[in-house]
N, C-alpha and C positions, 0 to 999 in steps of 0.2 A: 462427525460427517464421514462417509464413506467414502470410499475411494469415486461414486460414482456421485457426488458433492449433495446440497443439501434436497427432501425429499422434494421442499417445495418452494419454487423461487416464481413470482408475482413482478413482472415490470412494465408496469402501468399508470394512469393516469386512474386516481382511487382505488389503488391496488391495495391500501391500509382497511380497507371493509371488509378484504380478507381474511384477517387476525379472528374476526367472531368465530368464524368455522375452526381456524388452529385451533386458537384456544379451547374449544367446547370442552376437552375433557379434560382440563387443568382447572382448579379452583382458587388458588392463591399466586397468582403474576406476580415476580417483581419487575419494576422496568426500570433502567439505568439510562439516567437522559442527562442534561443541564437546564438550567434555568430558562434560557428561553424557550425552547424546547416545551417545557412542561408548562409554561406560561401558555403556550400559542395553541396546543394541542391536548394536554392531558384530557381536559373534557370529552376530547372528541371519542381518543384512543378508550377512555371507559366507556363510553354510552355504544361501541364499535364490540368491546370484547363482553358489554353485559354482568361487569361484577367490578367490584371495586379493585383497583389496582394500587399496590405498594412504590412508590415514588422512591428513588433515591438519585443524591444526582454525584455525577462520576468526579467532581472534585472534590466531593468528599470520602469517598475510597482511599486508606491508607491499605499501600500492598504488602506493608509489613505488622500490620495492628494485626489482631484478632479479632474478628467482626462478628457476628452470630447471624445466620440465615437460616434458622429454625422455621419452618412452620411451610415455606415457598417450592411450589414444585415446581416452575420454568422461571427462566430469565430473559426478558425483553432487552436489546440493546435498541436505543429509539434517541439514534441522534449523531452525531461525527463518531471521528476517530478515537476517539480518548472517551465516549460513549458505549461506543463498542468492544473496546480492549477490554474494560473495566468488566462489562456482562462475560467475554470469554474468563476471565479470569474468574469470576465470581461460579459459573459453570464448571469449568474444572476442578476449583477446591470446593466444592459442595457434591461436585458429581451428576448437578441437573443438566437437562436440554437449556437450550438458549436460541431465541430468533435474532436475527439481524433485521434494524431495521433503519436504513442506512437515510439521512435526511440530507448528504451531500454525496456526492460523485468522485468523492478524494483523491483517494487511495484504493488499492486492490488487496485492501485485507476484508473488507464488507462479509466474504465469505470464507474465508480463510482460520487455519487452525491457529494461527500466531498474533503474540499479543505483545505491544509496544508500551513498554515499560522504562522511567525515566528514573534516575537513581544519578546522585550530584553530578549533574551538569549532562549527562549520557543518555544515550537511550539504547537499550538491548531489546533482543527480542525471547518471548518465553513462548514454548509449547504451550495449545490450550487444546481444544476442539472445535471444529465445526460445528455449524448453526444446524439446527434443525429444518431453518425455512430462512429463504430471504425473500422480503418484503418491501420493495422498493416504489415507491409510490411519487411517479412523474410531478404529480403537481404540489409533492414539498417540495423534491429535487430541487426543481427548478427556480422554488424562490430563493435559494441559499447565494448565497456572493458570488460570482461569476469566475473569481479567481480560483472559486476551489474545485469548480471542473477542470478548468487549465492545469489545478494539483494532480489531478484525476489523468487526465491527459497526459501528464509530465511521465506518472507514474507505469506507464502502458507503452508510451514512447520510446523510455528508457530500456524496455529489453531487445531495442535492436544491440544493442550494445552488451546487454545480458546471456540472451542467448546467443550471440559470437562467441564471447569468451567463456560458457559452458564448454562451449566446444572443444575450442581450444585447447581447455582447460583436460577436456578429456581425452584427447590427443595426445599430450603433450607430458601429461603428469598422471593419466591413466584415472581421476577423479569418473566416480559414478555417473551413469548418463540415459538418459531413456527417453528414445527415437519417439515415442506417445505422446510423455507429458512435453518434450519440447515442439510436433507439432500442434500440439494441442494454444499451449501459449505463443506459438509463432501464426496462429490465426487470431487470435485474440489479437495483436498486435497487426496483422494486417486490414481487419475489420475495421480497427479504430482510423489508419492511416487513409483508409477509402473514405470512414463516414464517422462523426465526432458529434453524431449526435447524444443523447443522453440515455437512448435504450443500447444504440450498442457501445457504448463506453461502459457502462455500470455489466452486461454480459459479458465483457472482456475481464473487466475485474473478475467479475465471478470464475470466469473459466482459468484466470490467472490463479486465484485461492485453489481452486477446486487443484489445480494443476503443482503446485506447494504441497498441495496433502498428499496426494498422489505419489509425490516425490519422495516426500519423508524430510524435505528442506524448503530452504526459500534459494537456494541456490538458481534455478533455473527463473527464475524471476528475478534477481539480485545480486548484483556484481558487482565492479571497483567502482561503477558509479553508485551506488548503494551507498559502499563505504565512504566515499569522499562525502555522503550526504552527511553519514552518520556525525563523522569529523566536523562537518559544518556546523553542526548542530552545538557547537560548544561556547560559536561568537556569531553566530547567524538566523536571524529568527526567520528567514523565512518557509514558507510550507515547504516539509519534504517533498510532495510531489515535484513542485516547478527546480529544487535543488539536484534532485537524479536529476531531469532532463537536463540543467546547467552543465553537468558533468558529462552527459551523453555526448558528446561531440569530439571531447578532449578522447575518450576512450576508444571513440571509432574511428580515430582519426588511427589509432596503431591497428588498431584490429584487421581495417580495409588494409593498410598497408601489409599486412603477413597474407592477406586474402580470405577474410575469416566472415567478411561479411560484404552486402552488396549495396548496405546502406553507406553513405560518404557522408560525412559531418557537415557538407553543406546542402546536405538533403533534409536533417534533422533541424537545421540553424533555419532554411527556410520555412521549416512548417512552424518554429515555436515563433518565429518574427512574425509571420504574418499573424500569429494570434495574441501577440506583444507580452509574451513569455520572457522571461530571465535571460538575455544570452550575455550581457559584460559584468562586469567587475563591480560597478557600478552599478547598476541594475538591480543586481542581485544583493548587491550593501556589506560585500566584501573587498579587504585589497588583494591585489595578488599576492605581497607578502604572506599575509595569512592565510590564501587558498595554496602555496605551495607548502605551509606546514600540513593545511587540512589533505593533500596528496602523500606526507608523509606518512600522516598517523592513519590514512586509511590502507598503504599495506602493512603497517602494522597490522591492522584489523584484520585484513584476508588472510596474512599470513599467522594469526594467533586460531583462525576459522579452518585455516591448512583449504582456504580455497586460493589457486592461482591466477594474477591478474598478469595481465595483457601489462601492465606497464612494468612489470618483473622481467614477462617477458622479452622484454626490448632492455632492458638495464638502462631505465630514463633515468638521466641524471640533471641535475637542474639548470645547465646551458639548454640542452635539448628539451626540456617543458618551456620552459621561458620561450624558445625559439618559437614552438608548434602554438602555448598559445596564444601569441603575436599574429602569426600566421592563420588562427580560426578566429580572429576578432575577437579574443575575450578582453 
């Protein structure tokens, strides 16, 4: 993907009848989906792109085996998150284009060069490439679980807290910074906070990927609340999107107080409540116990990343986290 993102993004209602014209001059598709996925749809997507299409589905991707992809010049991503990493990754070590074709509203990697890889118990992120095209087609969107637009949401929410402490960060510790790509993602995030519907939520994602490439990182999209997600990730199954927003609050809560942002934690705790988002302990199916270790090992994270968080900044120590989040209802 280029700095000015993919050549062609579709966000509509039958925007999947699209693919025929993409594809015209590719002959051998692979597409990277899961089972129900391919169960509900395969039919459609071949008789839509006109040639048979190679099926594989993304739990079965080992990212350390040897695979062979002889014979395929594009890669279909046609399904979530772990859908789509599988096609970025499968693009980069082969060298082909790859579409995205995003069947939930998740996450804002849909267009994005970065691919989410889980290795015992962890999940890191690897360099891939951008898609060729995104293809977002309203009336799958919309039939997927309700909760994974609120992941979608969570995931977009969270950088009012992201880009504060870019800021910050670049103030402060002299970290890389570009006045573009951040307002580039601080629209994308105002967008979503005016209107949550599903064309400009999945735009915001876009413009958030396209705004990561642009960057050279996921920095400006991803900060300590990122990391506290990553950490969670170890006793916490739930969606990353709605786990950054959980974190969002705790993070703004220091940010607004140095002056770094103009969102206050009971701006962000109102919007996820009214859409009965994750905000306690409880909720979300952690203790606090465990969420002050998952605060521990994610500055670990930032600081093994050499990116600076806002809770360094303050030298929180665990009378004063306990305090604040008492005090933000967690």
């Amino acid at each position: 993907m280029s700095c000015d993102g993919p050549a062609t993004v579709e966000i509509a209602e039958g925007a999947l009848a699209r693919l025929g014209q993409i594809l015209e001059e590719y002959t051998c598709p692979l597409c990277v989906s899961d089972e129900q996925i391919h169960s509900v749809y395969s039919r459609d997507l071949e008789e839509i792109i006109g040639k048979p299409c190679k099926w594989m589905m993304a739990a079965h991707y080992s990212h350390n085996a040897i695979q062979s992809f002889d014979g395929f010049d594009v890669v279909i991503g046609f399904g979530g998150g772990a859908s789509l990493d599988v096609a970025k990754l499968i693009a980069r070590n082969t060298g082909l284009g790859w579409i995205s074709v995003p069947t939930a509203a998740s996450h804002d990697g849909i267009a994005s060069e970065v691919a989410s890889v889980s290795q015992d118990g962890y999940k890191y992120s690897e360099k891939c490439k951008g898609p060729l095209a995104v293809i977002a087609d309203i009336s799958i969107i919309s039939k997927a679980p309700p909760r994974l637009k609120l992941a979608g949401l969570g995931d977009i929410i969270c950088k009012t807290s992201s880009l504060a402490e870019w800021k910050l960060a670049h103030e402060v510790k002299d970290e890389p910074f570009d006045d573009h790509v951040y307002s580039l993602v601080d629209r994308a995030l105002d967008s979503v906070l005016a209107d949550d519907s599903f064309e400009t939520l999945i735009q915001a994602e876009i413009d958030a990927g396209r705004a990561m490439s642009i960057f050279g990182s996921s920095r400006p999209c991803s900060g300590t609340e990122h990391a506290i997600s990553h950490a969670m990730d170890r006793t916490c199954t739930e969606l990353h999107g709605l786990q950054v927003a959980f974190a969002t609050p705790l993070c703004l809560h220091y940010l607004h107080e140095v002056g770094y942002t103009k969102y206050t934690p009971s701006m962000i705790h109102e919007y996820m409540t009214h859409r009965e988002m994750p905000t306690t302990f409880q909720e979300i199916g952690v203790t606090k116990a465990s969420f002050f270790d998952d605060v521990h090992h994610a500055l670990r994270i930032m600081n093994k990343r050499e990116r600076y968080s806002v809770l360094d900044h303050f030298n929180v120590d665990d009378a004063n986290l306990s305090n604040v989040l008492q005090s933000l209802g967690y």
